[in-house]
Backbone bond lengths (Angstrom), bond angles and torsions (degrees), N, CA, C in turn:
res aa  C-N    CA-C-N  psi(-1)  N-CA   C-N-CA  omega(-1)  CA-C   N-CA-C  phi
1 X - - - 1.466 - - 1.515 111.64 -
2 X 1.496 97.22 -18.31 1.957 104.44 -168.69 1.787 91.73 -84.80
3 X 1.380 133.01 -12.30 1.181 113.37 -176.28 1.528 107.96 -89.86
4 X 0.377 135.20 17.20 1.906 131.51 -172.32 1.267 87.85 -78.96
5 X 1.555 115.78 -92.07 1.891 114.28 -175.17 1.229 138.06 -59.70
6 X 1.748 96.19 -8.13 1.694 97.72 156.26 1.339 134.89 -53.16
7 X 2.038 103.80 -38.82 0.964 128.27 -170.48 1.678 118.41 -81.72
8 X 1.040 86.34 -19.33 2.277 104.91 -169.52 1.870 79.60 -82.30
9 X 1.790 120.36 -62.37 1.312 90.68 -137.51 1.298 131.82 -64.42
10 X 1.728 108.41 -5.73 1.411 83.19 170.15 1.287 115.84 -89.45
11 X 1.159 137.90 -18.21 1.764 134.51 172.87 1.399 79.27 -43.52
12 X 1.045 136.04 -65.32 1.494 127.55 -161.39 1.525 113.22 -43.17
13 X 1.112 121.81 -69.44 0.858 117.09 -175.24 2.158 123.71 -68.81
14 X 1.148 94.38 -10.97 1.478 94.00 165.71 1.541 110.85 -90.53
15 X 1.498 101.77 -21.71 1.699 76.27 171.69 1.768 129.34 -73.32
16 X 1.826 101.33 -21.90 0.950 123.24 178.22 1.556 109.18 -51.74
17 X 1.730 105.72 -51.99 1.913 105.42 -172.84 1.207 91.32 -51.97
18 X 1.570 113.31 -41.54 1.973 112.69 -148.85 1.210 96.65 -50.84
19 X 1.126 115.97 -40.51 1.980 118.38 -166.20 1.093 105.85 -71.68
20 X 1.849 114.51 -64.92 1.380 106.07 -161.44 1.852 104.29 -70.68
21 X 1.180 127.53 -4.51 1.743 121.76 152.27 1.352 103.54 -43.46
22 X 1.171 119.37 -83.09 1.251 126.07 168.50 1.184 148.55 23.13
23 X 1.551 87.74 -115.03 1.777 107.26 134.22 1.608 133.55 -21.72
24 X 1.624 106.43 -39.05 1.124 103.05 -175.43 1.475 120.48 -88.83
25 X 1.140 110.16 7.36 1.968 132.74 -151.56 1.545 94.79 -110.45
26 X 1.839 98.77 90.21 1.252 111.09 179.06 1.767 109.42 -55.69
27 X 0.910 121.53 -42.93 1.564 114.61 -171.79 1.963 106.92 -53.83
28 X 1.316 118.37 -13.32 1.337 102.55 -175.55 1.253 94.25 -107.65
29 X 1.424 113.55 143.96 1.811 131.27 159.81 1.459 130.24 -78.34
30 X 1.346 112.15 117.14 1.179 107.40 -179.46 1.357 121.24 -124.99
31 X 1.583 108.75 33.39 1.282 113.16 174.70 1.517 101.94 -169.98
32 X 1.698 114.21 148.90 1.379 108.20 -160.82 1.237 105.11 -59.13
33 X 1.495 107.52 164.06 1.506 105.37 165.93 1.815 106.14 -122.86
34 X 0.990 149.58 104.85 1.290 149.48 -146.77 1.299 99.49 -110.53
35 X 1.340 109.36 155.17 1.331 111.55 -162.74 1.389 108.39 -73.49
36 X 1.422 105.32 178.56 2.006 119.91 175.83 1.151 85.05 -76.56
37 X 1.398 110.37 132.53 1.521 132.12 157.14 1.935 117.14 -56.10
38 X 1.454 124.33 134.36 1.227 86.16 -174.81 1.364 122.91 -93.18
39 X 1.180 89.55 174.26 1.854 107.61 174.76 1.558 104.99 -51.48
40 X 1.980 97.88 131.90 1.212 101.39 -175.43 1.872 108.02 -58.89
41 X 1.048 110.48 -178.53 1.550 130.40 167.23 1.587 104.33 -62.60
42 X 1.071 125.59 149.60 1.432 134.20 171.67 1.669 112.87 -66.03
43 X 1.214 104.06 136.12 2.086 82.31 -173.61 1.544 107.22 -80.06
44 X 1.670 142.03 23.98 0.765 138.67 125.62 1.377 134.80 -27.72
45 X 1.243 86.00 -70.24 1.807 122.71 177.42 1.343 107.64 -35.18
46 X 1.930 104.09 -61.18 1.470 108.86 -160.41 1.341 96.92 -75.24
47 X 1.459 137.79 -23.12 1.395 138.58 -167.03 2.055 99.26 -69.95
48 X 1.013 92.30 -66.16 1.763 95.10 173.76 1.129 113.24 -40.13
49 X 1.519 119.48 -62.13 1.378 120.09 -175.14 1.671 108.27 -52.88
50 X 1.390 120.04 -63.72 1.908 113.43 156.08 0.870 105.18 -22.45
51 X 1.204 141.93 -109.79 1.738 162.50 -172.35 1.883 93.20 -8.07
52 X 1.233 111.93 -68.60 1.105 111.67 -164.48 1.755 128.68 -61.96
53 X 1.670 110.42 -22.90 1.163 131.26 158.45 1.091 135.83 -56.91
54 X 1.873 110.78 -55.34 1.055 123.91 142.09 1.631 128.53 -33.12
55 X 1.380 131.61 -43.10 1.399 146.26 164.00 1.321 116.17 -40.79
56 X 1.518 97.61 -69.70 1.173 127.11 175.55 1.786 125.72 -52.34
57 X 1.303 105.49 -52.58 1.959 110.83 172.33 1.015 105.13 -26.54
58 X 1.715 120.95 -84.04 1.557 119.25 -161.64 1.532 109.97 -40.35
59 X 1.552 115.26 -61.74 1.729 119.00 -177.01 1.934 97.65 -46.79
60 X 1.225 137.46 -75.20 1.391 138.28 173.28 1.551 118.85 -16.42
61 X 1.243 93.98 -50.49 1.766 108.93 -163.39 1.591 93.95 -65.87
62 X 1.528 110.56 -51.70 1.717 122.82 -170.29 1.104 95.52 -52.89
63 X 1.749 125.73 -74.09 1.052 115.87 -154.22 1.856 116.35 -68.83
64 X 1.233 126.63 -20.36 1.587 145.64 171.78 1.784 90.14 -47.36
65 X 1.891 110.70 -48.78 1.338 85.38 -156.75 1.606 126.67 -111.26
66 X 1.805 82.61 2.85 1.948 102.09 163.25 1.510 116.52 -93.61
67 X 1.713 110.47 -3.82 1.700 113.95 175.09 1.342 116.45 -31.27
68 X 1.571 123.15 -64.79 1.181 118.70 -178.44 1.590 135.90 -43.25
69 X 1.491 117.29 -37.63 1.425 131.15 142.15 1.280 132.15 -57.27
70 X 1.433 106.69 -38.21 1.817 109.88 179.13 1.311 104.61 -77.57
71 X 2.071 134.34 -27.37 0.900 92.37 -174.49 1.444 113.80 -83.46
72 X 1.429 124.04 -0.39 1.224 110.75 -166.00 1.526 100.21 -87.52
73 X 1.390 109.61 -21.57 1.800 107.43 169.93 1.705 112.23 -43.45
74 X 1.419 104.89 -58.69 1.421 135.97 176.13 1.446 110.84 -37.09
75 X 1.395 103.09 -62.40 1.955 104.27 176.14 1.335 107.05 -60.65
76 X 1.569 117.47 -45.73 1.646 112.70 -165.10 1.833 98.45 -55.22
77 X 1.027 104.56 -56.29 1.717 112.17 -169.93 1.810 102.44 -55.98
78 X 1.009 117.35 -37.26 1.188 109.25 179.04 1.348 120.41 -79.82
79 X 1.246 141.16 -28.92 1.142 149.31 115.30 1.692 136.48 -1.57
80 X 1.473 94.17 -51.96 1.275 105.12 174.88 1.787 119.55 -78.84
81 X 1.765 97.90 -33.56 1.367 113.31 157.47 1.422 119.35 -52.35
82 X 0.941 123.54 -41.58 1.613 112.12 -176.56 1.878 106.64 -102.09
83 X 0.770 107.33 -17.57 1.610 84.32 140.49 1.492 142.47 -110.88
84 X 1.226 103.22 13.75 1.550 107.21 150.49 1.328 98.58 -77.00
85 X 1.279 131.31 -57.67 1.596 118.92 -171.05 1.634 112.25 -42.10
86 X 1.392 103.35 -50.02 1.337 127.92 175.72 1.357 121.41 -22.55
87 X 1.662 96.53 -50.36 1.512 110.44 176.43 1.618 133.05 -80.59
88 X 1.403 81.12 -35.18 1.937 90.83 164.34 0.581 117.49 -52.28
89 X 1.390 113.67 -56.25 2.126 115.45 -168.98 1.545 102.56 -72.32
90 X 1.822 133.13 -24.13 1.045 105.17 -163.73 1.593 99.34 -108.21
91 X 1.458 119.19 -12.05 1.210 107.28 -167.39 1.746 123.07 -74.62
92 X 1.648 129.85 18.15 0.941 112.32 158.10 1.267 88.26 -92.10
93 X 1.295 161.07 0.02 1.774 121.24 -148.35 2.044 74.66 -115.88
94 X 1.389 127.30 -13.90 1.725 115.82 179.08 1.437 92.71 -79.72
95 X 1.211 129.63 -27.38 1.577 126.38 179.19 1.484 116.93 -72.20
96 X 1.320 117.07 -20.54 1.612 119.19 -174.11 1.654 97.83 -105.85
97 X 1.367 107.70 -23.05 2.146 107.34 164.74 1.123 86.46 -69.93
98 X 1.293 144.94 -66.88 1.327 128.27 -157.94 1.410 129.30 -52.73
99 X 0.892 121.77 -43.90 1.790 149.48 147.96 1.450 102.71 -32.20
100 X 1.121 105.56 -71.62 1.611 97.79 -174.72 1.344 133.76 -49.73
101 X 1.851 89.81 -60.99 1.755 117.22 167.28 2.047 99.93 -37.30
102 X 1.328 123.06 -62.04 1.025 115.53 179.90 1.401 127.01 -30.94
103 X 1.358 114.66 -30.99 1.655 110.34 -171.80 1.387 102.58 85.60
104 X 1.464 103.08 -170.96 1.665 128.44 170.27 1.360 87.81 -73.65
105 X 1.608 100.22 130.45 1.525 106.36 149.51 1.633 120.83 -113.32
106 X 1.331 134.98 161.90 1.154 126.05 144.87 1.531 123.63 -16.12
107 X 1.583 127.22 112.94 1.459 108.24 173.18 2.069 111.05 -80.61
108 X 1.358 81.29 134.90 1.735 100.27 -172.15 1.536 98.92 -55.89
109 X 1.553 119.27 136.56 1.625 151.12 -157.21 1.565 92.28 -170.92
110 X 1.570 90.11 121.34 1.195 107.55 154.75 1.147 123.05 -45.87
111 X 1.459 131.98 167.00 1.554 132.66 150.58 1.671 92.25 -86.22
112 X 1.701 99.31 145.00 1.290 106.32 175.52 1.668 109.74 -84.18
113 X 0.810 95.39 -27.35 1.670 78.85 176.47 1.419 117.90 -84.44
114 X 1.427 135.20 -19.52 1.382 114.98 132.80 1.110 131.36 -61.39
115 X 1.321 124.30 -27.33 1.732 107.86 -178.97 1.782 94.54 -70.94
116 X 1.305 121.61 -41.52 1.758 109.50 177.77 1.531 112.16 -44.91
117 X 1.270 99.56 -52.09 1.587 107.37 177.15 1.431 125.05 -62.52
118 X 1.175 119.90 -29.98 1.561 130.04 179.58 1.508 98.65 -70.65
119 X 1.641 99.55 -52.22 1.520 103.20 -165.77 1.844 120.56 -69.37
120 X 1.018 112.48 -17.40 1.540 134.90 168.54 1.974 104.69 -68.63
121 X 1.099 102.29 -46.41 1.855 107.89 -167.97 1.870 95.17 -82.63
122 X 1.431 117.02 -25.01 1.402 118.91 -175.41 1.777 98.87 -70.37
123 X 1.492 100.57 -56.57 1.293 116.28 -152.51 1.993 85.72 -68.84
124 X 1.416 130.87 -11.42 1.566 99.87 -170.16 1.653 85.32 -106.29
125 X 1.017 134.54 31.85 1.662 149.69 147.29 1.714 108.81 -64.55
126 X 1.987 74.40 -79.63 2.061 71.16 176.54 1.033 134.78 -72.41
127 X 1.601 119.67 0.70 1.545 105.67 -177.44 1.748 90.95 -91.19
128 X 0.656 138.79 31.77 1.512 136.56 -165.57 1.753 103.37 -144.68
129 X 1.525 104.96 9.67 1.906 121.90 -173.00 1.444 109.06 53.21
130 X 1.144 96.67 26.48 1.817 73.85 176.78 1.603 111.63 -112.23
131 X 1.322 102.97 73.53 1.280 129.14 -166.43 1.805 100.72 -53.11
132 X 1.227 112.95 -63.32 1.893 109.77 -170.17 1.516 89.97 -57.09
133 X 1.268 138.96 -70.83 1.491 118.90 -151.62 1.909 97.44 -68.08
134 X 0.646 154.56 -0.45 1.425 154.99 -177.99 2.050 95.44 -76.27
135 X 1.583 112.63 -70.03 1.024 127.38 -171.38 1.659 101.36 -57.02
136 X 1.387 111.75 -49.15 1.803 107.67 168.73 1.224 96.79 -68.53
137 X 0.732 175.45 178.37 1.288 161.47 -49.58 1.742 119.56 -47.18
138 X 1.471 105.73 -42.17 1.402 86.77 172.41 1.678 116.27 -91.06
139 X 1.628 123.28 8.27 1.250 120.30 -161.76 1.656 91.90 -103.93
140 X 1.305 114.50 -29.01 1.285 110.69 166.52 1.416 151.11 -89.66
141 X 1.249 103.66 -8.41 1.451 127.94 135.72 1.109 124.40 -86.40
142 X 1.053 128.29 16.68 2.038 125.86 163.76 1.644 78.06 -107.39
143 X 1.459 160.11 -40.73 1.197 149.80 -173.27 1.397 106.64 -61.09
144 X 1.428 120.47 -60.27 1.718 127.05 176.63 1.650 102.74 -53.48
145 X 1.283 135.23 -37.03 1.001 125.76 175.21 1.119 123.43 -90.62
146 X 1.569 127.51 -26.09 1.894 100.73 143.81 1.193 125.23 -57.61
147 X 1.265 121.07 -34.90 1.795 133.34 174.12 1.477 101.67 -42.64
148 X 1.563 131.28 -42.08 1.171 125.97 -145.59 1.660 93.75 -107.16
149 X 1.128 128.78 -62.32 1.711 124.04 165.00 1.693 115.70 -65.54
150 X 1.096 126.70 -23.34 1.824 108.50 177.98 1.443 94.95 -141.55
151 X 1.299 105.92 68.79 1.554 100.67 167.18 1.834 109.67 -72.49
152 X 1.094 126.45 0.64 1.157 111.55 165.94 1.541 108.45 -77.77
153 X 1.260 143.05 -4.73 1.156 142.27 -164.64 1.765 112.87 -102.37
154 X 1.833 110.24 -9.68 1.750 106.54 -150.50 1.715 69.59 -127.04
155 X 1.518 107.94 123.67 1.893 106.81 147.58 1.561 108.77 -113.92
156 X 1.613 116.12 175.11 1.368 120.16 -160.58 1.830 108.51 -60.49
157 X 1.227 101.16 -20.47 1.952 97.01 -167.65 1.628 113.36 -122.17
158 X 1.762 90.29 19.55 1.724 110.61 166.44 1.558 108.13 -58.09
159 X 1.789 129.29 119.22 1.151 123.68 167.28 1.762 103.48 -74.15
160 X 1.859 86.80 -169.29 1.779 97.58 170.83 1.307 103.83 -66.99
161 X 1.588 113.08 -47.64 1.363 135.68 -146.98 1.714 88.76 -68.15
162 X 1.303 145.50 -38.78 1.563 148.71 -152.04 1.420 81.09 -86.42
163 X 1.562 104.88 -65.56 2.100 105.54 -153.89 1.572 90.88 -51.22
164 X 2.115 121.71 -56.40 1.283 92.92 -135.60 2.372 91.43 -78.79
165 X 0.997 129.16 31.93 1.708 130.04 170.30 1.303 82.60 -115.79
166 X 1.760 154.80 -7.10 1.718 110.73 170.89 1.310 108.11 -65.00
167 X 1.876 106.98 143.77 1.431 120.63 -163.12 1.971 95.82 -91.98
168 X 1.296 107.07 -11.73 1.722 116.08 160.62 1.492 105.60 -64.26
169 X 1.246 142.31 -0.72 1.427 129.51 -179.03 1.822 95.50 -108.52
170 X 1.148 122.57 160.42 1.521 121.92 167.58 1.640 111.54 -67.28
171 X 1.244 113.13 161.67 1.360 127.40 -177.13 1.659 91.63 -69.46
172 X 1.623 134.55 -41.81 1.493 130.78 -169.78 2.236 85.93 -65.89
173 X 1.394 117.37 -75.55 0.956 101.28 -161.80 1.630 141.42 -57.05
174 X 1.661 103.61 -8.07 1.501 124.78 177.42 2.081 91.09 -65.69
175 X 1.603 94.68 -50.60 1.826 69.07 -159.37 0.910 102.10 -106.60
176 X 1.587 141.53 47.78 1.389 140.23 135.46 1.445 99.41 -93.32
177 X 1.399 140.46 -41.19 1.349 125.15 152.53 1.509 135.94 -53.07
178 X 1.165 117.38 -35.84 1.556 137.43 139.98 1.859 103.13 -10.97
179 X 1.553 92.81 -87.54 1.724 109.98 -159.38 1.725 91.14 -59.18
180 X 1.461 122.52 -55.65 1.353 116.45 -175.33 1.819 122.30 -17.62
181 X 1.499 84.33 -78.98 1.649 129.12 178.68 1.308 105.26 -28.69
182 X 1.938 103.26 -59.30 1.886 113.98 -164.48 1.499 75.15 -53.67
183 X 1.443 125.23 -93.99 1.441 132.51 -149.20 1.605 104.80 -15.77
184 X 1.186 96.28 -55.63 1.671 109.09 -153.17 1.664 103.56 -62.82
185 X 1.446 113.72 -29.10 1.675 101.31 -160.51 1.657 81.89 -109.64
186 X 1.039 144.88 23.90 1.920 156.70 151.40 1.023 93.75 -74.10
187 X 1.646 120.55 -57.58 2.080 116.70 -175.15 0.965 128.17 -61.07
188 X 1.478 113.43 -24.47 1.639 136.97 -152.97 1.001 102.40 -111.40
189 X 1.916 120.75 -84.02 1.837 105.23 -169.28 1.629 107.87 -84.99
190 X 1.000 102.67 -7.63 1.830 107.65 -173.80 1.919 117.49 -79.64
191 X 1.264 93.57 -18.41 1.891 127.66 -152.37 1.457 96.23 28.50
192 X 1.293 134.11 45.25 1.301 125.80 140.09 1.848 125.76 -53.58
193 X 1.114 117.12 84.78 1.622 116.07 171.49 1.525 98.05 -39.91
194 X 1.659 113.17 124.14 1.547 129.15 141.75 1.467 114.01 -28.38
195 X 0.875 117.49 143.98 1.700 134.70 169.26 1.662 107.44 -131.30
196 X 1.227 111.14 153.26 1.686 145.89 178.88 2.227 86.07 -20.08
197 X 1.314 88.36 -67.96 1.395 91.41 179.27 1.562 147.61 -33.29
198 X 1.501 84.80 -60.32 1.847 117.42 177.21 1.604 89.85 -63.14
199 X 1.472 120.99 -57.64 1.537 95.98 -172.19 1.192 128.64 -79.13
200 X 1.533 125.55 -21.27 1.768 117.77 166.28 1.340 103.78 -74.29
201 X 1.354 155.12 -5.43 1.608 148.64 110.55 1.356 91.67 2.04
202 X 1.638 105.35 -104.02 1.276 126.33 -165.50 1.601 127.11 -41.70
203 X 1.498 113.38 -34.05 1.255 130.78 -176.01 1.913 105.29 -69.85
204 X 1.772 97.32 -53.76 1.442 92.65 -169.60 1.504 112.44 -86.34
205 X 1.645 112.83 6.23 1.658 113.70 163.92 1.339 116.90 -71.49
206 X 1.712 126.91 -30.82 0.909 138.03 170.58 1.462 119.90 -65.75
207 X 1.356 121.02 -53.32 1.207 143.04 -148.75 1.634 88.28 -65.43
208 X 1.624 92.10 -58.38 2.070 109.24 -160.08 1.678 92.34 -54.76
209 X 1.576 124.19 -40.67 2.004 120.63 -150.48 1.971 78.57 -91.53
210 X 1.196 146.89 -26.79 0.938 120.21 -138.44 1.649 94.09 -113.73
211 X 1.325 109.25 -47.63 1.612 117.01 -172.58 1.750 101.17 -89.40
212 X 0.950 121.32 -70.79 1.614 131.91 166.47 1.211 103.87 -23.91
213 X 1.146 125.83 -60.55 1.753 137.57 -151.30 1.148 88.53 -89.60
214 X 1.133 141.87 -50.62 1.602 122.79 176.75 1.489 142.52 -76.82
């Protein structure tokens, strides 16, 4: 019975070196090592950051204690933002329902005795060279006079270039408004001055859709 722990103690005791070897074997870790804490902030840093709080309170405090009004300021405006967007994206396709919904209309014709009359007050323009206001003159009264028979057809930020492609105008009045228009926006964004030419262009585009055509 006396041999049992005779026999253990030395395993015992070699397991003991085995450990304290071990143990003693700087390259292995036996306890966490947690990182370096970091480096405080620069006392710059913390001074700005003060400074800046201080700045800041009064604006915080205001807005903390007008929130209840601002946010509803906040929703209205945001609100109003998305349907302005709303409208951009949809307002050509309510402009082409509108068009449609309209039906057949009458295609727009001058009255001839204003276009005689227009064309008489144009023509004592050009004999006097003043060729660009001659050509505005008839491009802007062919506008008041779609305005005035198909005002469903003219909105406030309608160019020449939109009116004279609506497929609601006749194929004669698109390209006597067409030739008008080119002249007219050559004088204007181009600052090309009209010549003798550009306006009997313009004169006999009118003359042919307005007197001819009727």
């Amino acid at each position: 019975m006396t041999a049992g722990p005779a026999l253990t103690a030395p395993r015992r005791e070699g397991f003991d070196a085995a450990y304290d070897q071990v143990r003693g074997d700087g390259s292995i870790q036996f306890t966490p090592d947690f990182s370096k804490p970091a480096d405080p902030p620069p006392e710059w840093w913390s001074d700005f950051s003060r400074w800046l709080g201080e700045l800041l309170e009064p604006l915080i405090k205001a807005i903390a204690y007008a929130w209840p009004v601002l946010s509803k300021v906040l929703l209205v405006a945001l609100i109003a933002g998305v349907l302005v967007l709303l409208w951009v994206i949809l307002a050509p396709y309510i402009a082409d329902w509108r068009e449609r919904r309209a039906g057949v209309q009458p295609d727009w014709v001058p009255d001839q005795a204003q276009a005689r009359a227009l064309l008489e007050e144009a023509d004592r323009l050009a004999v006097e060279g003043r060729f660009d206001e001659a050509a505005h003159l008839l491009l802007y009264r062919s506008i008041e006079d779609i305005a005035a028979k198909r005002p469903d057809l003219l909105r406030p930020s309608s160019t020449t270039r939109e009116i004279g492609a609506f497929d609601a105008l006749s194929q004669r009045a698109r390209q006597a408004f067409g030739v008008i228009a080119g002249h007219v926006e050559a004088s204007f964004f181009a600052r090309r001055p009209l010549d003798r030419s550009a306006w009997d262009s313009s004169r006999e585009a009118y003359r042919a859709f307005a007197l001819d055509g009727g």
